[in-house]
MIDOSE-1310 file (N, C-alpha, C; in nm, 2 decimals, decimal comma, always signed):
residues 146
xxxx	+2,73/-0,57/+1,98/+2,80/-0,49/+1,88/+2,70/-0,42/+1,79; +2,73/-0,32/+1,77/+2,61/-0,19/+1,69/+2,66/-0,22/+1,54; +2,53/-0,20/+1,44/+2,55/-0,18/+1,30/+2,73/-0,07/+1,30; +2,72/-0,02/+1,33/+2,87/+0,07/+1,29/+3,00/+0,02/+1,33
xxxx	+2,99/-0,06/+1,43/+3,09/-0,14/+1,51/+3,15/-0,22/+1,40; +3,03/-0,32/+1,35/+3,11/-0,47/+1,29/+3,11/-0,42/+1,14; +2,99/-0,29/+1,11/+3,03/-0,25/+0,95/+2,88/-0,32/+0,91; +2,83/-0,38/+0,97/+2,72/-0,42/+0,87/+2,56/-0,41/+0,97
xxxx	+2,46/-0,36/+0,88/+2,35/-0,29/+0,90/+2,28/-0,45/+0,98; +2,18/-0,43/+1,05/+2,09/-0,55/+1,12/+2,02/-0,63/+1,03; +1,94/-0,71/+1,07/+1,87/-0,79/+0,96/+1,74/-0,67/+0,93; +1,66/-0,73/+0,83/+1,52/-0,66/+0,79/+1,46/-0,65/+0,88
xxxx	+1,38/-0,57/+0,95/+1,30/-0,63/+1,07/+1,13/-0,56/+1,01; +1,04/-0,70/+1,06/+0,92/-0,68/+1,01/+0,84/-0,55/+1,06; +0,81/-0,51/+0,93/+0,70/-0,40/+1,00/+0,66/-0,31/+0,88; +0,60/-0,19/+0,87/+0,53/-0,11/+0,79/+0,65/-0,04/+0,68
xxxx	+0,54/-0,02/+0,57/+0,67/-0,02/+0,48/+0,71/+0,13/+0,49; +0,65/+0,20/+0,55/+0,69/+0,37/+0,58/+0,81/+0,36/+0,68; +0,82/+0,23/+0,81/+0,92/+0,22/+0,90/+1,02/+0,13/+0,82; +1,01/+0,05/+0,73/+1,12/-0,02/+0,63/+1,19/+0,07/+0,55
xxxx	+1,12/+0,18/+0,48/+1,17/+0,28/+0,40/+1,27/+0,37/+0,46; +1,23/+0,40/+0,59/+1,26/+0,52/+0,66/+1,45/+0,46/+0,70; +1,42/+0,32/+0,76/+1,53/+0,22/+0,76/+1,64/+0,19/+0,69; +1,58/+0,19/+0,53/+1,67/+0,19/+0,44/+1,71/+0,28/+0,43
xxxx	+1,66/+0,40/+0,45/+1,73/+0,54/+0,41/+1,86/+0,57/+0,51; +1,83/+0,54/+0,61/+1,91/+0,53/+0,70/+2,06/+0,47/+0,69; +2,01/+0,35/+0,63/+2,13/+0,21/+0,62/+2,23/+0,30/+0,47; +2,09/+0,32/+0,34/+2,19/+0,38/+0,30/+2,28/+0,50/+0,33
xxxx	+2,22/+0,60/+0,38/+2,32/+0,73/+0,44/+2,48/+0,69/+0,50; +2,43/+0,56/+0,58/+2,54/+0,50/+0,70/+2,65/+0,43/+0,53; +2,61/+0,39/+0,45/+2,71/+0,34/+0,35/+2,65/+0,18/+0,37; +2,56/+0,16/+0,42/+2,53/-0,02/+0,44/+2,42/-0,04/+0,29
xxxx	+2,55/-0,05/+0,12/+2,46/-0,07/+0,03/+2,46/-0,22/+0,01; +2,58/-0,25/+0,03/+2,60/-0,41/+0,00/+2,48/-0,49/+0,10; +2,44/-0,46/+0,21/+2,33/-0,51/+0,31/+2,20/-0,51/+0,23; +2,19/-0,36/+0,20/+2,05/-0,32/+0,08/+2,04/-0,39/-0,01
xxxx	+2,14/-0,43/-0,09/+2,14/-0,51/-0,20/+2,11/-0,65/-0,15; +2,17/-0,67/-0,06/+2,09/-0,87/-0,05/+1,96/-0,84/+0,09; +1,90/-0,72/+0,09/+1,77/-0,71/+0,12/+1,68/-0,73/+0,00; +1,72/-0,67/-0,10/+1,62/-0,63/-0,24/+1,62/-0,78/-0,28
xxxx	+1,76/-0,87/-0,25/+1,76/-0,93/-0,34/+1,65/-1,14/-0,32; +1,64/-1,06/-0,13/+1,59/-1,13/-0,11/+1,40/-1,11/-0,07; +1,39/-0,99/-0,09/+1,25/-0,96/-0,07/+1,25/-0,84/-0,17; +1,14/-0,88/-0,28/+1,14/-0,80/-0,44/+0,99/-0,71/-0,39
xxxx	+0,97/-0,71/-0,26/+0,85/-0,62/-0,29/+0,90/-0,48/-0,22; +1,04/-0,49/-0,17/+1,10/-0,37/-0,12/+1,12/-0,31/-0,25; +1,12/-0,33/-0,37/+1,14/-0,23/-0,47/+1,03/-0,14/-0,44; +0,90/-0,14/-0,43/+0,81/-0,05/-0,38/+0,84/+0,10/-0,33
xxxx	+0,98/+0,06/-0,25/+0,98/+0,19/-0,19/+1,08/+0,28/-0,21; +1,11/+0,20/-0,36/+1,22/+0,30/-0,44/+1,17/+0,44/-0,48; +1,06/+0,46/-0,50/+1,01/+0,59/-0,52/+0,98/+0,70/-0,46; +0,99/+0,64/-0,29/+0,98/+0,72/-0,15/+1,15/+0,74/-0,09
xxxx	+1,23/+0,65/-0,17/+1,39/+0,62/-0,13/+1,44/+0,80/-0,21; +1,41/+0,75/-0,34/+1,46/+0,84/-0,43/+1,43/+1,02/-0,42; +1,31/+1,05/-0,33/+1,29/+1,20/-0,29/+1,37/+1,22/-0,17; +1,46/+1,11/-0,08/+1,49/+1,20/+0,03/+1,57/+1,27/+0,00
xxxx	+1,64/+1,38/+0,12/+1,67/+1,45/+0,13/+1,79/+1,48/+0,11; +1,81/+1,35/+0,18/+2,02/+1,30/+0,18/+2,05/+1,28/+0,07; +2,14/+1,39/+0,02/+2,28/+1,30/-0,14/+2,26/+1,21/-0,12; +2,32/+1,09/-0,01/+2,37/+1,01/+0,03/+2,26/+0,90/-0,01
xxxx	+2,17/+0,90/+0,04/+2,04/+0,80/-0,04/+2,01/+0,80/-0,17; +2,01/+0,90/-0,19/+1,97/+0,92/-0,37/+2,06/+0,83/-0,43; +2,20/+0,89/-0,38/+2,30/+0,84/-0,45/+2,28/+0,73/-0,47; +2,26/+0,66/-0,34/+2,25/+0,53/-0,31/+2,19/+0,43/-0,33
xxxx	+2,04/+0,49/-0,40/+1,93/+0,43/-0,47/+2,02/+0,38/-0,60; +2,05/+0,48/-0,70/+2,11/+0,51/-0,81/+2,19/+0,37/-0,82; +2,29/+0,38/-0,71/+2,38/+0,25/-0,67/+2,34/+0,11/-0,71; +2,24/+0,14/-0,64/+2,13/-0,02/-0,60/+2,06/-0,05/-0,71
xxxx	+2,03/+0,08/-0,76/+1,93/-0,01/-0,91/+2,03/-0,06/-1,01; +2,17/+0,01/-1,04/+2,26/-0,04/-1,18/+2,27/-0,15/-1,09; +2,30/-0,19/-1,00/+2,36/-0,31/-0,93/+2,26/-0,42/-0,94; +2,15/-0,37/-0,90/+2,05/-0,47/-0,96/+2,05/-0,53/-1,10
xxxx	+2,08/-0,41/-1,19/+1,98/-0,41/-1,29/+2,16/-0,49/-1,33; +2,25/-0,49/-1,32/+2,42/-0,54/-1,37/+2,35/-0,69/-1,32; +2,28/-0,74/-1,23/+2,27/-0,83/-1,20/+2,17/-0,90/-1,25; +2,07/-0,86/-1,37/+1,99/-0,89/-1,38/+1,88/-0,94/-1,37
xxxx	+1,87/-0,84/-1,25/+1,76/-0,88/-1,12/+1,57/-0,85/-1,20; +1,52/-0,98/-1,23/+1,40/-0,96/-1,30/+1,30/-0,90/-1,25; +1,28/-0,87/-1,10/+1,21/-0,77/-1,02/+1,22/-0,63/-0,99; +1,32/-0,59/-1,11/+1,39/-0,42/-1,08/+1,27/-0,36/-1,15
xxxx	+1,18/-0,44/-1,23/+1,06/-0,36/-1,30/+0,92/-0,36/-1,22; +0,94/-0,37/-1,11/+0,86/-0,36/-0,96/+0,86/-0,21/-0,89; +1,01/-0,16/-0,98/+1,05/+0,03/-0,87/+0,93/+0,06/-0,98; +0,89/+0,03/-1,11/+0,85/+0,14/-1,25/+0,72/+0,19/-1,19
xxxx	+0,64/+0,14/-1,13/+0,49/+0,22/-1,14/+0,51/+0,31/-1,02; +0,58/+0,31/-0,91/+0,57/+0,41/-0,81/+0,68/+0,50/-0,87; +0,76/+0,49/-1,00/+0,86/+0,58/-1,03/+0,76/+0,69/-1,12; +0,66/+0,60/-1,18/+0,59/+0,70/-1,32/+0,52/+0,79/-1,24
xxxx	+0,45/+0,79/-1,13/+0,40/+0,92/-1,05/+0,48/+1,03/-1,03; +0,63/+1,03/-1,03/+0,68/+1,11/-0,98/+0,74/+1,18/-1,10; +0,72/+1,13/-1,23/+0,76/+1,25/-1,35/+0,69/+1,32/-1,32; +0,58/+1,40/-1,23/+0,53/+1,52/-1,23/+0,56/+1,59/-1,11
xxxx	+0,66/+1,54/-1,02/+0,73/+1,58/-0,94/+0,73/+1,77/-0,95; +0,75/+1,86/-0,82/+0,76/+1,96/-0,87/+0,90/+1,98/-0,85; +1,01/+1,90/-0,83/+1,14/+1,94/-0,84/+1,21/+1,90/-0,89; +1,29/+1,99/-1,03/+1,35/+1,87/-1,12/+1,43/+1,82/-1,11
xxxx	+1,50/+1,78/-0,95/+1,58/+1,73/-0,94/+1,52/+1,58/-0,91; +1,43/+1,56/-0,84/+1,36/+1,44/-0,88/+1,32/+1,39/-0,96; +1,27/+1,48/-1,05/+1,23/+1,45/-1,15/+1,32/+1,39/-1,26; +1,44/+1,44/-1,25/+1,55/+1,40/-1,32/+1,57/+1,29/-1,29
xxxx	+1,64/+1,24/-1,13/+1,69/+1,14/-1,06/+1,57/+1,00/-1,15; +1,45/+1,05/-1,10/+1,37/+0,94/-1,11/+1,35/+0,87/-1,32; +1,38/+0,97/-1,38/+1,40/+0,90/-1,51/+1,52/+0,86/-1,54; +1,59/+0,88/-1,47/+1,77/+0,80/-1,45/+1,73/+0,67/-1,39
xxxx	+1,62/+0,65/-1,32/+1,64/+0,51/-1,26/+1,54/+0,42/-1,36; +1,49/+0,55/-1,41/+1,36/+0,41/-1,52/+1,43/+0,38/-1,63; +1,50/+0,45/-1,65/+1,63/+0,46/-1,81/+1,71/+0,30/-1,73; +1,72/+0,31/-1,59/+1,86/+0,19/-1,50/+1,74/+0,08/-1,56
xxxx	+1,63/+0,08/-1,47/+1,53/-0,04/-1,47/+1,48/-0,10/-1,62; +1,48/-0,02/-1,73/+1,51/-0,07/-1,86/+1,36/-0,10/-1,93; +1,25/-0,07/-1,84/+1,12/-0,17/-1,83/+1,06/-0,06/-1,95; +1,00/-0,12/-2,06/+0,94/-0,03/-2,17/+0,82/-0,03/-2,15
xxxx	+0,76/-0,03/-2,05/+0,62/+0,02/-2,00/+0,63/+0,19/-1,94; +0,76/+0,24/-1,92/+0,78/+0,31/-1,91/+0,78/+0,47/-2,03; +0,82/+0,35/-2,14/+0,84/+0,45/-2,29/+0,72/+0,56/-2,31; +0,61/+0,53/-2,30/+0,53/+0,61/-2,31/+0,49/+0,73/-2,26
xxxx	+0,54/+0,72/-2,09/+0,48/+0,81/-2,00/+0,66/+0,90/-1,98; +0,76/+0,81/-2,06/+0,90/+0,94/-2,08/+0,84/+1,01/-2,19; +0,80/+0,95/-2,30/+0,77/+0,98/-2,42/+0,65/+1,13/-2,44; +0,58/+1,11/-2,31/+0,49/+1,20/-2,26/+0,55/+1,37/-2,19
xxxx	+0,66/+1,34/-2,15/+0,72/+1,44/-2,08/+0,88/+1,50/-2,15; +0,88/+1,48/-2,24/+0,97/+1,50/-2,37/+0,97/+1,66/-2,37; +0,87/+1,76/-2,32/+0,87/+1,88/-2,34/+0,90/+1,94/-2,21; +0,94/+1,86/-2,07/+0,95/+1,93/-1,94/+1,02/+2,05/-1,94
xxxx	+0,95/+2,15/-1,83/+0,99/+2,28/-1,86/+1,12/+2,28/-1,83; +1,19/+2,15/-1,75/+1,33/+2,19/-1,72/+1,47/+2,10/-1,84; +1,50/+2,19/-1,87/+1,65/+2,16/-1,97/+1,73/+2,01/-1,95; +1,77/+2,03/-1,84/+1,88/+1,90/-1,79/+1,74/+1,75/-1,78
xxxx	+1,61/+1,81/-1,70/+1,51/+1,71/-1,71/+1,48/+1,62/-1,88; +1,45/+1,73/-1,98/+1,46/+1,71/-2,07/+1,58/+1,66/-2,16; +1,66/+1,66/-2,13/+1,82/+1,56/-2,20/+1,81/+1,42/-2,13; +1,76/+1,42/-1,98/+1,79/+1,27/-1,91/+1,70/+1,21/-2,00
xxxx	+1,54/+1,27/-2,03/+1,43/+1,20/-2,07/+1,49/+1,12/-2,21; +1,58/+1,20/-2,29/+1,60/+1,14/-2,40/+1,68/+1,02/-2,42; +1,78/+1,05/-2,30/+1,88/+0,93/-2,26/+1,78/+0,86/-2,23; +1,73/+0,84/-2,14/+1,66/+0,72/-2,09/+1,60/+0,66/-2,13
xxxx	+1,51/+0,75/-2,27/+1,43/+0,67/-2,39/+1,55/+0,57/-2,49; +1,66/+0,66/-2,49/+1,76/+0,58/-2,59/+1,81/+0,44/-2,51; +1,86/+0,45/-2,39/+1,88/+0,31/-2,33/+1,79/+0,25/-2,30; +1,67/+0,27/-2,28/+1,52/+0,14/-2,29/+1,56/+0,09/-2,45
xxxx	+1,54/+0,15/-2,55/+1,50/+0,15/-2,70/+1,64/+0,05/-2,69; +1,72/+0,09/-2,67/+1,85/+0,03/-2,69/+1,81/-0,16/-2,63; +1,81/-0,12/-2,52/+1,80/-0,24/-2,47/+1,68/-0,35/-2,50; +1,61/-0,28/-2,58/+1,48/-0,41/-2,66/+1,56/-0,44/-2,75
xx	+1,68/-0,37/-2,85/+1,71/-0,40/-2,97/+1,82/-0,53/-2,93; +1,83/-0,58/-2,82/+1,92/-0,68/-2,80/+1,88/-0,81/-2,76
C-alpha cells in the first residue's frame, strides 16, 4: 500500500538531512502534516530544517511549515527554539516573501534571542516585511510578560 493509498506518509528513513528535508517537503505538499508533526515531535533536531522548509517553492510547504510550528508551539513543544538560529540567517533573504514568512515563524517560536536581530531589521526596505517585524516583536515581548 503507497503513502497516498492508506493516507499516511512512511516512517522517517535514515539519511542526509538535504534527503530528510527534501522528504518533508514532499510529505508536506501531499497534506501528510499530522505525520510531520509526530516526526518533529519525536526527533527535535529535524527543526534544523525549518529554514530550508520555509524557502520552497510550494504554497503548500510554506504553508505547511506555518502549520507545524503554531502546532508545535500550541503544544508547547520546548525544542521549537531549535528552527531560531537557521531562521535568523534568512532576515537577509533577498525575497520578501521569505523574509516575511520567516519572521512569522520566529514571532510562532516565541524564543527572545531572536528580539535583537527583528529589532535590527525594523527598517526593511519592504512595507508588509516591516509590519510582520513589529508583530512578531509584539508577540515575543508579549509572551515574556506571562
Amino acid at each position: 500500500m503507497t503513502a497516498d493509498q492508506n493516507n499516511h506518509a512512511p516512517a522517517c528513513p535514515a539519511g542526509r538531512p538535504d534527503e530528510i528535508g527534501s522528504m518533508i517537503a514532499d510529505y508536506m505538499e501531499k497534506g501528510f502534516l499530522e505525520n510531520i508533526i509526530d516526526m518533529f515531535k519525536h526527533d527535535a533536531s529535524l527543526y534544523e530544517l525549518i529554514g530550508k522548509l520555509i524557502q520552497d517553492e510550494r504554497v503548500r510547504v510554506r504553508v505547511g511549515v506555518t502549520a507545524l510550528m503554531e502546532e508545535m508551539r500550541k503544544n508547547k513543544d520546548r525544542n521549537i527554539s531549535k528552527a531560531v538560529p537557521n531562521l535568523l540567517s534568512l532576515l537577509e533573504h533577498k525575497d520578501p516573501v521569505v523574509r516575511g514568512d520567516v519572521v512569522n515563524l520566529l514571532g510562532i517560536a516565541g524564543d527572545r534571542s531572536a528580539l535583537p536581530y527583528l529589532e535590527k531589521k525594523t527598517d526593511d526596505e519592504n512595507a508588509d516585511v516591516r509590519m510582520l517585524i513589529k508583530e512578531a516583536i509584539g508577540e515575543i515581548n508579549s509572551d515574556l510578560g506571562q
